[in-house]
N, C-alpha and C positions, 0 to 999 in steps of 0.2 A: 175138753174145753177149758179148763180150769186152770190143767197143766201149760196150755197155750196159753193163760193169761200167768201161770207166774212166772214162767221162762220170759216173754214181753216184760213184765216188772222189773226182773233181775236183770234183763239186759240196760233199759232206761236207768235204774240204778248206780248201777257200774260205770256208764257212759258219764252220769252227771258227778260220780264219786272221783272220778279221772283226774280234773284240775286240781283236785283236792290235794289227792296223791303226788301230782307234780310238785307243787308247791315246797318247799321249804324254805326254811329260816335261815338268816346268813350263818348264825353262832350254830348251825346244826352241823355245816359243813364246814370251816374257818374258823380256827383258834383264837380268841381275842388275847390267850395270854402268849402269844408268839407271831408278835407285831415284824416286821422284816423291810428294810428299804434295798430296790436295785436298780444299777442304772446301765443302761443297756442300748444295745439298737433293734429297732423291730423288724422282726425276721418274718413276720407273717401277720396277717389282720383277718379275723370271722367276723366277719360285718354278718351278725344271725343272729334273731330270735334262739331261744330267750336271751343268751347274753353275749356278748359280744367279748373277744377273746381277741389278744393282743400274746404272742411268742417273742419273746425279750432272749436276743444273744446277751449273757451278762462275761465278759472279761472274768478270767479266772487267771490267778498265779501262776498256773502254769503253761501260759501265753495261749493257752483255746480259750472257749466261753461253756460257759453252763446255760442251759437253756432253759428259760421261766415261763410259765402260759399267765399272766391276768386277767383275771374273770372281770368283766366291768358289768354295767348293767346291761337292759335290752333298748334295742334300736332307737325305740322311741323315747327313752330317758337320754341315750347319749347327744340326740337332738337337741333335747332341751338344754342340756348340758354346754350345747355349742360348738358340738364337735358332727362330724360330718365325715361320710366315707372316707373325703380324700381330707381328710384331717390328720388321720392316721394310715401314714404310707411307711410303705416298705426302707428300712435305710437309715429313718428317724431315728434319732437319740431322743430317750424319757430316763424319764426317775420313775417309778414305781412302787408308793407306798402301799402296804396293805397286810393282810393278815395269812399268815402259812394253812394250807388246807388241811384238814384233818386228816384225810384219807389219800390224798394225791399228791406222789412227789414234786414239789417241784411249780407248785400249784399257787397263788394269790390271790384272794377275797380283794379288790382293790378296794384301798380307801381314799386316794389322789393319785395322779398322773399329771407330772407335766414334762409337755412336750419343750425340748429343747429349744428348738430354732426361733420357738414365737414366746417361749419364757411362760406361757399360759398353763397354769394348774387348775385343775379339772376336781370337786371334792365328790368323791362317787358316794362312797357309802360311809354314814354319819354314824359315830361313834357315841351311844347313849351317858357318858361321861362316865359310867360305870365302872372303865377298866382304864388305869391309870396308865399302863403300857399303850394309852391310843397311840400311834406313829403323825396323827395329823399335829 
């Protein structure tokens, strides 16, 4: 009986210790000292919890593109934000300011987006004034 109550314990545990574990800090995964602007067309849109992820073709020198993913926030921020599924389509030309990921090539923390066609800059993730290098 005991043992059926601390296996129940540890499971309820773990379960409520989960979000926890999800969670991280932007400065855990994103460099604030290797800020990066590109500008690009959108090759792809994850309109997804938790964050919503934009694939940027960026033009390279030697007439292909380098390919960029930016991390933007989740759903319901880029709502507030003013931006809408079909805000961000396939084709689009952005700027995309933000921060190189720690661990992922290739990868940007976004800190603004703006979308070409409509001039409209987007400031996703607010820079504590801390790091002189902000790109906003």
């Amino acid at each position: 009986m005991q043992l059926t109550a601390i296996i129940r314990h540890s499971v309820l545990l773990s379960a409520l210790a989960a979000p926890v574990w999800a969670h991280h800090s932007f400065t855990s995964e994103f460099d604030l000292y290797k800020p990066l602007q590109i500008e690009g067309k959108i090759t792809e849109v994850e309109w997804a919890n938790p964050h919503v992820i934009l694939t940027v073709a960026v033009p390279d020198n030697k007439g292909g593109n380098t390919i960029w993913r930016s991390q933007l926030m989740s759903i319901s921020h880029m709502t507030r934000y003013g931006l809408r599924r079909d805000s961000l389509s396939v084709g689009s030309e952005v700027t995309v300011k933000g921060f190189v990921a720690k661990s992922k090539a290739r990868l940007l923390g976004t800190s603004s987006l703006t979308i070409a066609a409509t001039g409209k800059t987007i400031t996703i993730y607010l820079n504590s004034g801390s790091d002189p290098s902000d790109p906003n």
